[in-house]
Structures are given as C-alpha cells and as structure tokens.
MARROMI-922739 format. One record per residue (C-alpha): residue number from 1; residue in one letter; z, x negated, y negated. Coordinates in nm, 2 decimals, m for minus. Each point is the difference from the previous one (the first is absolute). Example, Ala and Ser with C-alpha at 12.3 -4.5 7.8 and 13.67 -1.06 7.14 Angstrom:
BEGIN
n: 1 | res: A | zz: 0.78 | xx: m1.23 | yy: 0.45 .
n: 2 | res: S | zz: m0.07 | xx: m0.14 | yy: m0.34 .
This chain:
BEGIN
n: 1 | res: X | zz: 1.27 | xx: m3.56 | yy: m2.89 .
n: 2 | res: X | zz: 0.02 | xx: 0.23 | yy: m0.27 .
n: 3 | res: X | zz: m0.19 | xx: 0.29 | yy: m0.11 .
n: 4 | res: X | zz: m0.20 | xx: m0.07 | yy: m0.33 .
n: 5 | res: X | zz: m0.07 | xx: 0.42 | yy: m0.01 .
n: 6 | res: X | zz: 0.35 | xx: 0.07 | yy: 0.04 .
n: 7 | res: X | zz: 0.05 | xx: 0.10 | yy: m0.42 .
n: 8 | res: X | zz: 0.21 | xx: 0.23 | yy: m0.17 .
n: 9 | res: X | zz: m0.27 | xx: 0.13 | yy: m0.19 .
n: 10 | res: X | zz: m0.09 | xx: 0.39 | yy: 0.00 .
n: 11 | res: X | zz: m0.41 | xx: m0.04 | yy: 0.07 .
n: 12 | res: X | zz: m0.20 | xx: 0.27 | yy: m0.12 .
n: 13 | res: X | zz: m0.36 | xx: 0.04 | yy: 0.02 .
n: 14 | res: X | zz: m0.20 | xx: m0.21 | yy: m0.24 .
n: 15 | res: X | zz: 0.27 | xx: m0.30 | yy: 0.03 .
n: 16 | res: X | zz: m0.15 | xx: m0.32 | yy: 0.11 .
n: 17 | res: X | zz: 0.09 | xx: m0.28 | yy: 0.20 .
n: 18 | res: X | zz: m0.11 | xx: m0.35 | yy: 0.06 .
n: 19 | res: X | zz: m0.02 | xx: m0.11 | yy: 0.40 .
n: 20 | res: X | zz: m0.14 | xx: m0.31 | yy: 0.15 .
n: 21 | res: X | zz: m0.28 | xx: 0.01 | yy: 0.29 .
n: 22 | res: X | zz: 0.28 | xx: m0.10 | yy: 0.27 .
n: 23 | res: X | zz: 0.19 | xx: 0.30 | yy: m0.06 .
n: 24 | res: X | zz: m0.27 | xx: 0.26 | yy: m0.01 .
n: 25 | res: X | zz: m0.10 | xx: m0.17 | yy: 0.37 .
n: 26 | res: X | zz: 0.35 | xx: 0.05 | yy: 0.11 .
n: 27 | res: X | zz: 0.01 | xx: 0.36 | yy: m0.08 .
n: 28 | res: X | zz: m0.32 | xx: 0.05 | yy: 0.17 .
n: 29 | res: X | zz: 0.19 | xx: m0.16 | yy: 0.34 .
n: 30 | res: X | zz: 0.30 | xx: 0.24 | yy: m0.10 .
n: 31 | res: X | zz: m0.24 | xx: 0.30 | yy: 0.02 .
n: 32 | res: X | zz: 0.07 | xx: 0.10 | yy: m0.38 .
n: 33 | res: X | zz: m0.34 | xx: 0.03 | yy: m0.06 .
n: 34 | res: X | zz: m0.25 | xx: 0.24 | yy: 0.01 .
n: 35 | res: X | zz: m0.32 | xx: m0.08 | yy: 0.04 .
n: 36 | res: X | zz: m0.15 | xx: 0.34 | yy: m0.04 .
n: 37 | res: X | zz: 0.13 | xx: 0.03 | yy: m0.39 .
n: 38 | res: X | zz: 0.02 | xx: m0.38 | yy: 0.00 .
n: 39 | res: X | zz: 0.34 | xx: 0.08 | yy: m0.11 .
n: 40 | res: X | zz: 0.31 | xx: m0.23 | yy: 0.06 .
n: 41 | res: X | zz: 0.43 | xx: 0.17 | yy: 0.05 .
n: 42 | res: X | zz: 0.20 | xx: m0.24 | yy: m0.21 .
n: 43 | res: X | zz: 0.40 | xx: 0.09 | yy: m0.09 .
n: 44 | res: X | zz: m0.07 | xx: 0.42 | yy: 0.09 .
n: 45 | res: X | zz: m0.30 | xx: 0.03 | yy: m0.21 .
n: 46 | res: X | zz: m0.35 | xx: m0.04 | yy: 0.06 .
n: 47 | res: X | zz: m0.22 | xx: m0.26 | yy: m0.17 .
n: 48 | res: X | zz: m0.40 | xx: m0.09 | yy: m0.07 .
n: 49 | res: X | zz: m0.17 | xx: m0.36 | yy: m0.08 .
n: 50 | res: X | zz: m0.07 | xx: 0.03 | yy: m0.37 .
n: 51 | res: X | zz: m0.12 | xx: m0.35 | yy: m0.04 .
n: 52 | res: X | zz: m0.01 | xx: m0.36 | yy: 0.13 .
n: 53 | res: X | zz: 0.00 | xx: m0.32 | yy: m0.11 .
n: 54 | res: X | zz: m0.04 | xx: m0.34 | yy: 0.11 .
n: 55 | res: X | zz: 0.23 | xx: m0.31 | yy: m0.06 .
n: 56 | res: X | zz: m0.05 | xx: m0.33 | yy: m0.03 .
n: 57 | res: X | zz: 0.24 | xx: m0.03 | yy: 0.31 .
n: 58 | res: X | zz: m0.31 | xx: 0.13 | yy: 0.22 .
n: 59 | res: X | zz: 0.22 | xx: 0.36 | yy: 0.04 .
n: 60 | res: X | zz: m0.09 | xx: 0.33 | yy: m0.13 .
n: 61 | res: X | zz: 0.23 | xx: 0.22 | yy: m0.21 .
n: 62 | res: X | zz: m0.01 | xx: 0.37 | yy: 0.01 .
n: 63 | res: X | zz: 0.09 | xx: 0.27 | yy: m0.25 .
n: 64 | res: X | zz: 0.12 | xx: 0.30 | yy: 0.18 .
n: 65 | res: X | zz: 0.05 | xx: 0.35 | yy: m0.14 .
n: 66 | res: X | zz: 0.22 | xx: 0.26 | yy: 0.06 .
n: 67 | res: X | zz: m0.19 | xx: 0.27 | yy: 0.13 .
n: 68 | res: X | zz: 0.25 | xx: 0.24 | yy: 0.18 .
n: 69 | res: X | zz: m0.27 | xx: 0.22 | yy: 0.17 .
C-alpha cells in the first residue's frame, strides 16, 4: 500500500491539506498525534484540524494546516 503523504512538496506553515477520517484514525494508532496540542506529525512537519466537512459518502474530510510548532 502506498503512502498518500509521501509528496514532493516543500510544506510550510499555513499550507493546507485535505485528509479523510480513516487516515486521521490511523495516525492516532501510529502515535503521530498529540493529544495535548491536538496536533498531528505528517511528512516531518506538524499539522492542526482547520476544518471538517461531511460527505455524502457518510465520511468526514479534514483540512489540516501546517503549523510547524
């Protein structure tokens, strides 16, 4: 299986990202986030929920931002 984070892309803070609520879960098993700045690690940078929304699929999409704290 490949790894949809795995992009040539420089991130800085203020970047977003769209990820599905099955990947955010499987980060949280991976121990890549932290629940005390509700903060998630994704490609060497640190990231934070900026919004959600629901699909008509029944599965939530998040927008993450760069945050590099």
């Amino acid at each position: 299986m490949s790894n949809p984070f795995n992009v040539l892309k420089p991130w800085k803070p203020g970047d977003t990202r769209e990820v599905g609520e099955r990947r955010l879960k499987q980060l949280n098993l991976e121990g890549k986030f932290d629940s005390y700045s509700r903060t998630y690690e994704i490609d060497a940078h640190t990231w934070k929920i900026q919004s959600q929304v629901s699909q008509a699929t029944g599965e939530t999409l998040y927008t993450l931002v760069c945050v590099d704290e």
